[in-house]
Every structure is written in C-alpha cells, then in structure tokens.
C-alpha positions in Angstrom: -158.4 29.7 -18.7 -154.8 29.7 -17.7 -154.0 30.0 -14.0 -151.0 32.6 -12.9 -149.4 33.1 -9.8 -149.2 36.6 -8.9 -146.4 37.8 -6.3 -145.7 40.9 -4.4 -142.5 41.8 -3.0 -141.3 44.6 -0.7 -138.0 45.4 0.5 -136.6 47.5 2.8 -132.7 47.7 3.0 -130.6 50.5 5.6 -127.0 50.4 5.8 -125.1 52.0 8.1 -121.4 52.1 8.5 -118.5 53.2 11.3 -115.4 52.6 11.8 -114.8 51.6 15.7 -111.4 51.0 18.0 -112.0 47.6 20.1 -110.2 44.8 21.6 -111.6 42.0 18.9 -114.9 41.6 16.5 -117.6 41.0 19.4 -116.7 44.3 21.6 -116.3 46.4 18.2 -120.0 44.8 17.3 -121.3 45.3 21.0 -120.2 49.2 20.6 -122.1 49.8 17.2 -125.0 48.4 18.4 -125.3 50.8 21.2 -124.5 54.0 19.2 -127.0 56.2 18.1 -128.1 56.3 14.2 -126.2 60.1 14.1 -123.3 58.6 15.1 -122.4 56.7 12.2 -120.5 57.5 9.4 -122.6 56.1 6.5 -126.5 55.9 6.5 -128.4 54.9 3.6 -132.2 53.5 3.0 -133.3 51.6 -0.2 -136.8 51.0 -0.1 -138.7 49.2 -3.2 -141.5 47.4 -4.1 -142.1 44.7 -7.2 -145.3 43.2 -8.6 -144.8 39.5 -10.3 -146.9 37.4 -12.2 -146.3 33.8 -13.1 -147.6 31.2 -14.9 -148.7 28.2 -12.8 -145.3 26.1 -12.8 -143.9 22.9 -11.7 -140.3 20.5 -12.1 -142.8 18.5 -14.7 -142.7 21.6 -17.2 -139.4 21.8 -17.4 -138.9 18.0 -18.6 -142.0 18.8 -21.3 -144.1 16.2 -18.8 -146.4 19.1 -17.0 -150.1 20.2 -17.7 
C-alpha cells in the first residue's frame, strides 16, 4: 500500500482600492485604513478552495535514492 499526502487549501483574497491626497506614504495609509469599505473605489473578493493529493515525497526521490 502506497502512502499519499492529502492537502487542503482555502483562500480568501479582497482587494480594495482608492486613490487618497496626503502629505507622504504613511498618512495616505493611515487615511485608508480608517475609511469605510463603501468608500473605496475598487472592491473585489476571490474566495476558493483546492483539494491535493500527493505521493509520500522526500529530497532522496529526486536523486533516485528514496523508498
């Protein structure tokens, strides 16, 4: 019997996007972060999900030394 490795992987990805007048890069972040979600110009959610399976590997398979 062979042994596998079986993975799950979920992801969840939202993008949002506005464009801000500020003195320099860390008042222009400190300003989006206090906006509201509405606010923004750009709103977008990616959500997915992935089974894997795998057989049982190591470094030693891939020089033809492993199990």
């Amino acid at each position: 019997m062979k042994e596998y490795k079986v993975e799950f992987v979920t992801v969840k990805k939202k993008f949002m996007s506005v464009i801000v007048n500020a003195e320099n890069r860390s008042a222009a972040l400190t300003l989006a972060k206090s906006m509201k979600e509405e606010d923004f110009e750009q709103v977008e959610s990616v959500r997915g999900s992935e089974w894997k399976v795998r057989n049982d590997w190591s470094i030693l398979d891939f020089f033809g030394i492993g199990k």
